[in-house]
PALODREN-735112 format. One record per residue (C-alpha): residue number from 1; x, y, z. Coordinates in pm, whole numbers. Each point is the difference from the previous one (the first is absolute). Layout:
<sites>
{NUM; {X; Y; Z}}
...
</sites>
This chain:
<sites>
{1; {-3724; 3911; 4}}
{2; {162; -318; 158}}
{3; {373; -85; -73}}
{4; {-6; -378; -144}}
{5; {216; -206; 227}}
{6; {347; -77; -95}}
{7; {88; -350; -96}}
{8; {295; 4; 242}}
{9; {-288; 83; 298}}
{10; {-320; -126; -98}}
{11; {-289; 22; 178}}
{12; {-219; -312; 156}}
{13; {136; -282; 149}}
{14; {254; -235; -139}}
{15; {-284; -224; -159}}
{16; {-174; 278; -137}}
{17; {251; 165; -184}}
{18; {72; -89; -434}}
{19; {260; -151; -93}}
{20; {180; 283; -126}}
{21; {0; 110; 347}}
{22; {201; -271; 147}}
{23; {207; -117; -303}}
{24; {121; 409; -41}}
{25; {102; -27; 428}}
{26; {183; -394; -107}}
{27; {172; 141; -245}}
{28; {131; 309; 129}}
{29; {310; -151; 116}}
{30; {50; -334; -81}}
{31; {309; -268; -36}}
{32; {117; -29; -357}}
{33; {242; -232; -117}}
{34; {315; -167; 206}}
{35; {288; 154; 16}}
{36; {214; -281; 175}}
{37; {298; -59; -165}}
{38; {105; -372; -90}}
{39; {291; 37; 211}}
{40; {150; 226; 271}}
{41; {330; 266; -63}}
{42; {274; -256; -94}}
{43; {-195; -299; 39}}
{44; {-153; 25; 351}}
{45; {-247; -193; 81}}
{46; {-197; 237; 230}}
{47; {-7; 356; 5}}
{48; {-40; 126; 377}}
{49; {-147; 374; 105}}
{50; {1; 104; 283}}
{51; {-159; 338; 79}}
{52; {-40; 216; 319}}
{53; {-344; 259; 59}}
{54; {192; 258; 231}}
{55; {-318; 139; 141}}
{56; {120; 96; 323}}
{57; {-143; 282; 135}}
{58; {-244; 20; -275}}
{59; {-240; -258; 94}}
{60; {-137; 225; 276}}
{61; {54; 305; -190}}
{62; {-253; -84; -287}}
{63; {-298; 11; 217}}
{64; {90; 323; 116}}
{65; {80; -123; 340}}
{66; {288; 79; 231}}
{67; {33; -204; 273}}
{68; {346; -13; 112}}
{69; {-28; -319; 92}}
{70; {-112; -165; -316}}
{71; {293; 234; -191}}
{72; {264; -124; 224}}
{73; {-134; -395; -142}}
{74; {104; 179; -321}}
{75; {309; 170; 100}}
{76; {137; -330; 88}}
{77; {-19; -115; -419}}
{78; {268; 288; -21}}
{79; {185; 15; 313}}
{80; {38; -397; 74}}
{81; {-138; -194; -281}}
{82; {179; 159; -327}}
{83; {337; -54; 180}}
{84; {-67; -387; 89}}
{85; {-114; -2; -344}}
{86; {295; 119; -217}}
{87; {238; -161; 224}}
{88; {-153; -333; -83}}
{89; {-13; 63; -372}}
{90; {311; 97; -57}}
{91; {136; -288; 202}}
{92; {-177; -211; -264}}
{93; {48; 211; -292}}
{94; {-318; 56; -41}}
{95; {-190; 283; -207}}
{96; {-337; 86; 82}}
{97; {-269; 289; -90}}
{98; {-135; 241; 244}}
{99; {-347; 175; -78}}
{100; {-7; 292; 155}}
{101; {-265; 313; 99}}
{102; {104; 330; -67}}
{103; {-17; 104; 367}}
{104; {220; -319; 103}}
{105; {262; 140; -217}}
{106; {2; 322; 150}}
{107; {3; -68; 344}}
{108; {229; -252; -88}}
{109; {242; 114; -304}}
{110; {318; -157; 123}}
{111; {-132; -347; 39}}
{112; {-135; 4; -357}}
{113; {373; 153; -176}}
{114; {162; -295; 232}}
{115; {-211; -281; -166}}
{116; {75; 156; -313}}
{117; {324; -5; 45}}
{118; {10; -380; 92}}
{119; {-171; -68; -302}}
{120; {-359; -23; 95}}
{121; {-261; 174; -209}}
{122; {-247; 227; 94}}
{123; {-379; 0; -106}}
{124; {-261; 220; 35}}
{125; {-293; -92; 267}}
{126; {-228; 384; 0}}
{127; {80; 266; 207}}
{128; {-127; -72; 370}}
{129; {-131; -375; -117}}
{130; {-314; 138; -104}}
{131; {-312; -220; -101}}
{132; {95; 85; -362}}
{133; {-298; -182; -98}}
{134; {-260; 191; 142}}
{135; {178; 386; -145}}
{136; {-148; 192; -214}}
{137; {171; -22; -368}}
{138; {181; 351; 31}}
{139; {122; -77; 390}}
{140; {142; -346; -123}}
{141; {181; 167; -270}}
{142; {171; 239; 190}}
{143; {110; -174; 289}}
{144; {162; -304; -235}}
{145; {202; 271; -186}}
{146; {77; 210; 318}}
{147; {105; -352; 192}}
{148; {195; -99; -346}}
{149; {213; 319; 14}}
{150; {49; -38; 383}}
{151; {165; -333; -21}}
{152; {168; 147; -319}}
{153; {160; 273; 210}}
{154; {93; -180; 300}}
{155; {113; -335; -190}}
{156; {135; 145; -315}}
{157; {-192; -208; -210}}
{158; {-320; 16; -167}}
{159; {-188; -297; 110}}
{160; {-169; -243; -279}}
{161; {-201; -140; 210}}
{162; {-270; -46; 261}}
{163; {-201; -160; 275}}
{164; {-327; 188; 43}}
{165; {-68; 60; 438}}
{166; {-322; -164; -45}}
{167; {115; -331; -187}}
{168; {-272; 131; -268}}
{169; {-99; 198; -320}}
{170; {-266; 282; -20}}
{171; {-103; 32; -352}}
{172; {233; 231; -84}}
{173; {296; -141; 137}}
{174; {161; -171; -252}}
{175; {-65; 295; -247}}
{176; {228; 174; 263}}
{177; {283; -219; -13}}
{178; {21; -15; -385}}
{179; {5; 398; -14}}
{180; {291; -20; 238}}
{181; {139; -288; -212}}
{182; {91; -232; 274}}
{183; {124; -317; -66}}
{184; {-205; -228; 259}}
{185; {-267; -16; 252}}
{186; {3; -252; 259}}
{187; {-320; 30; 165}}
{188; {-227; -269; -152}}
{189; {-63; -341; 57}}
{190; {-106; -165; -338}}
{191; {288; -225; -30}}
{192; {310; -178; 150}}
{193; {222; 104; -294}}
{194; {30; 334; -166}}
{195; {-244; 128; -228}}
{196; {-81; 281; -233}}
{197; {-294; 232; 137}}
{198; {-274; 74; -234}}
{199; {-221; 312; 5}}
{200; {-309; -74; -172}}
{201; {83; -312; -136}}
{202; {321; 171; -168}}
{203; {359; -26; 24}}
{204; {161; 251; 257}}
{205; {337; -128; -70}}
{206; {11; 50; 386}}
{207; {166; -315; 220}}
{208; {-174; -132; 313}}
{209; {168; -205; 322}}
{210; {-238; -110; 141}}
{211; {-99; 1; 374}}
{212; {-187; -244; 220}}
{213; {-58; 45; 368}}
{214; {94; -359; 64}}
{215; {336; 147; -77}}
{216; {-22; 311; 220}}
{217; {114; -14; 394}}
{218; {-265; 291; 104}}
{219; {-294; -277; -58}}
{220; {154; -255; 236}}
{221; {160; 290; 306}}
{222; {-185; 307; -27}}
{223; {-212; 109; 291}}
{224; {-263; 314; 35}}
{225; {-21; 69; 412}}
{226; {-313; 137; -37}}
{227; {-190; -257; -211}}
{228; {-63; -360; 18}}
{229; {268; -66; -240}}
{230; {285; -214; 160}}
{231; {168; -193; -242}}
{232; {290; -210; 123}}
{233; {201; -255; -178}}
{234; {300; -157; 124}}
{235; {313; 101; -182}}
{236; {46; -385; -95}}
{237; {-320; -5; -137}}
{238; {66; 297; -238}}
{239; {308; -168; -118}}
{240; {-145; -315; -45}}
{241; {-279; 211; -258}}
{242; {275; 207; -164}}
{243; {228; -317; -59}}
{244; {-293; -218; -148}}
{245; {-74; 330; -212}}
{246; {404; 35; -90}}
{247; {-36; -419; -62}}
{248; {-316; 53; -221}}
{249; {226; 282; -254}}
{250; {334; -221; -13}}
{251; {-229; -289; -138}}
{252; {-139; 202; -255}}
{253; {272; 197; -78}}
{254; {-193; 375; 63}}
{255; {34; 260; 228}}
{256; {13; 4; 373}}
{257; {-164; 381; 104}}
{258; {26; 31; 388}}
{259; {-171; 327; 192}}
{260; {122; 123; 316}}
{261; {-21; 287; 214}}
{262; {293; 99; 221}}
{263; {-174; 93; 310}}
{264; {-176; -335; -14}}
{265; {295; -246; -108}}
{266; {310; 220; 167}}
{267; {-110; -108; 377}}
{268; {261; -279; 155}}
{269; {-220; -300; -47}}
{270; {-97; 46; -336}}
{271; {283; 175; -160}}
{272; {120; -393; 25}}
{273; {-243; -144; -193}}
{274; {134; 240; -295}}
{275; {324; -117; 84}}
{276; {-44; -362; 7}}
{277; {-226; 47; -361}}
{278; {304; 185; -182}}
{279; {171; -298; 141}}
{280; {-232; -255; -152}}
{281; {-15; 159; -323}}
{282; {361; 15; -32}}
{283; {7; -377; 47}}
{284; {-105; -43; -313}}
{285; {176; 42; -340}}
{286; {-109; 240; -284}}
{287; {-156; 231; 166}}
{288; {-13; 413; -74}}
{289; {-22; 250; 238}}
{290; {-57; 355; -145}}
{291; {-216; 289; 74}}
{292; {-383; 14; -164}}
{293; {137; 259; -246}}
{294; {259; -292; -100}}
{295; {-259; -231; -41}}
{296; {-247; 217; -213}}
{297; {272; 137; -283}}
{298; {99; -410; 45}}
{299; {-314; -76; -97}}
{300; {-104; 246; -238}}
{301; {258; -69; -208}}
{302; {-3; -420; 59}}
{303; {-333; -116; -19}}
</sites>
């Protein structure tokens, strides 16, 4: 006897499939309402996130590679980057959220108790950046708890939220995060402002921040030696796309979310254009810096 196909993986092609089959997938998880707030902590006109994906050596560990050579690119996030990094935060007072994988945090424990001591807040990103998307259910499960009680250990805080390694869901994703009863994801792109996430077309009382890649340095520096990917922006350039984007969030009063990754923004020339966009931003009046965590409760309890 055949197994009827699930609605979540139908069979046929796209055209061929009923509509249950496509409006069950839709649904699945889906933007509910707004959560922006009508205004920012103490009036402020913008609220400003910045966040930090410490993959470092992970991004050659989660193919199961081990080329020394692409883990020293890695090693540099920790060793160079992370220093540049909190130096030029807290010489502009800045707090920030750093998503990290399990494996980060162990090879690198100290760096994550000094950001939390400076104030930064620590989120979880898997264990060894693993295409979370593609697990099986039970595998997903346990390495989001397992990474959750890492960062727990080493930071000394539970963290309420995350940023999933593969900037997506699987279908069981979000039913993860509620059972560990985090407060926000920030991994989907539905939005410029905060929204609630629904699951099934309900209410998950769940916050998302969202991300875009337009707002992401790895899209406009990354390279891949071995492929024919060789993207390369000018720094200026990046800043020019990150200002218009900060520009576009003071004139509507929202929420400016910016994604970086220290082994791509820490080197000389581009640790600048960071720099020169706290600089910008802090031109301006009414504006509120604070950590994604910040903005979520803000949120939550605003909007």
């Amino acid at each position: 006897m055949s197994s009827k196909p699930s609605p979540i993986d139908p069979e046929g092609e796209p055209w061929q499939w009923p509509d249950e089959s496509w409006q069950v997938i839709v649904d699945k998880v889906r933007a509910g309402r707004s959560l922006k707030p009508k205004s920012w902590k103490d009036g402020a006109q913008v609220a400003v996130a910045i966040s930090f994906d410490s993959d470092h050596e992970t991004s050659t560990l989660r193919w199961g590679h081990s080329s020394p050579g692409k883990l020293s690119q890695g090693q540099y996030g920790g060793r160079v980057a992370i220093p540049r990094i909190r130096e030029l935060l807290a010489r502009y007072d800045v707090p920030a959220t750093f998503f990290v994988p399990a494996v980060v945090a162990k090879i690198h424990p100290d760096e994550q108790r000094g950001l939390v001591d400076e104030g930064h807040e620590l989120g979880i990103h898997g264990w060894i950046h693993e295409l979370n998307s593609s697990l099986p259910p039970a595998d997903e499960r346990d390495l989001m708890m397992r990474a959750a009680d890492v960062l727990e250990k080493i930071g000394g805080a539970r963290p309420v939220g995350m940023r999933t390694p593969s900037w997506d869901f699987s279908a069981h994703t979000l039913a993860i995060c509620r059972e560990m009863g985090l407060l926000y994801d920030s991994s989907m792109m539905a939005d410029d402002e905060p929204y609630e996430l629904l699951e099934d077309g309900k209410p998950t009382g769940m916050v998302e921040l969202p991300v875009e890649w337009i707002r992401d340095d790895a899209v406009y520096f990354n390279m891949d030696r071995f492929s024919a990917l060789r993207p390369y922006t000018p720094p200026s350039s990046v800043l020019e796309v990150f200002m218009a984007e900060f520009d576009g969030a003071y004139e509507e009063g929202g929420l400016f979310l910016l994604t970086m990754h220290p082994h791509i923004i820490g080197h000389r020339s581009r640790i600048r254009l960071l720099e020169e966009l706290i600089q910008y931003i802090r031109s301006h009046t009414g504006v509120w810096f604070a950590t994604h965590a910040d903005v979520a409760r803000y949120c939550k309890d605003n909007a």
